[in-house]
Structure formats: structure tokens, C-alpha cells
N, C-alpha and C positions, 0 to 999 in steps of 0.2 A: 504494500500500500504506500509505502514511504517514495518507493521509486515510483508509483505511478503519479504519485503529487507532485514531485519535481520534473516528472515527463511532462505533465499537462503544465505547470505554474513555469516551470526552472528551464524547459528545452527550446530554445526559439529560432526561428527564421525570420531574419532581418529585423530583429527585435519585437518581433510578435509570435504568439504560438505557433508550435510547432505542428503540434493537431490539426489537421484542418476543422475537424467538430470543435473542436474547445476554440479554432481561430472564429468561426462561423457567431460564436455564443456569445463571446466575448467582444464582439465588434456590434452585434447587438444589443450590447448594455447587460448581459448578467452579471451572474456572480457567480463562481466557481465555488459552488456550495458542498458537497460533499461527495467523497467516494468511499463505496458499498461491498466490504468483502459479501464473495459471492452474491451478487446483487443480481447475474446472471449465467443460472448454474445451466442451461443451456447448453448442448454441444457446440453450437455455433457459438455461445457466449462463452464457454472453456477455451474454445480453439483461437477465438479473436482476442479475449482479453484477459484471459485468468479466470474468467468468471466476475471479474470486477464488471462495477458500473458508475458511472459520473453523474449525478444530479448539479445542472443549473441552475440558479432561481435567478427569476427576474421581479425586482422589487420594483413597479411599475414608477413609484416618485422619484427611484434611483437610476433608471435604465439611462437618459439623455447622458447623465452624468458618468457614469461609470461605459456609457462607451464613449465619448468625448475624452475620458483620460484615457484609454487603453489606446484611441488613434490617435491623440497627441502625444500621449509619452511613455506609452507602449505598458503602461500597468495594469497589471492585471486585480481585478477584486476575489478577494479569496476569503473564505469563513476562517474563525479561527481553528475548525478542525482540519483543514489544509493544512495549514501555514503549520501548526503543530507538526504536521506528518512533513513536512517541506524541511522543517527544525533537524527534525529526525535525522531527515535523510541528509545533510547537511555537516551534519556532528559526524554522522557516522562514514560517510562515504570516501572513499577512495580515487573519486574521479577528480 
């Protein structure tokens, strides 16, 4: 989960995600709200992602805002249970 938080928040092209999904969401004004061990135990969902899954939320008063900073200055909005898992993987990584 740790590396998937920093794949979706930490991995970029051209300083935007690297995701196209997570690029898609986030240029729409979400917020990278949380991901879901086994969230899709699914074959298709095993073989594509672990079985992980990514919830978005779009806080409707927040969206102009939160994509207006993502295409200006490429930040991304993330819950604090991201950024926890982002910590994580941060502390602990070798790359």
C-alpha cells in the first residue's frame, strides 16, 4: 500500500501524475482520498493491481481549487491517510 501511495502521489511525468487515472482525477479537482487493501479481489482486479483500489472524492466547494493548484503547480491533494502511507514509504525506501 505504501508503494502504491507514492506511485499514484510521489511518481510523475512532467510534474504531474504519472497515472493517467489518478492524472484524469486530479486535473479535475479531486482529492486522492484513499486506497483499499483488497478493494478488488477480482481476477482482473488481482492481475491489474494487487487487488488494491483508489477512491477519489470530489468535494464539490473544493474541486475549482484543488484543480487550479494541481495545473498550476502541479500539487497534488491527498487525505491524511495517503500522505501517512506516502511517510511510510519514504522512511522506509531505498529508491
Amino acid at each position: 500500500m505504501r508503494l502504491c501511495a507514492w506511485y499514484l502521489y510521489g511518481e510523475k511525468h512532467r510534474g504531474y501524475a504519472l497515472n493517467p487515472v489518478a492524472n484524469f482525477h486530479l486535473q479535475n479537482g479531486s482529492e486522492l482520498w484513499r486506497i483499499n487493501w483488497m478493494g478488488d479481489s477480482s481476477p482482473r482486479g488481482i492481475g491489474a493491481s494487487c487487488g488494491l483500489m483508489v477512491n477519489y472524492r470530489y468535494f464539490l466547494e473544493d474541486t475549482a481549487r484543488n484543480s487550479a493548484a494541481y495545473l498550476a503547480t502541479k500539487h497534488i491533494k491527498a487525505s491524511e491517510q495517503v500522505l501517512a502511507l506516502v511517510a511510510q514509504f519514504q522512511q522506509n525506501s531505498k529508491l
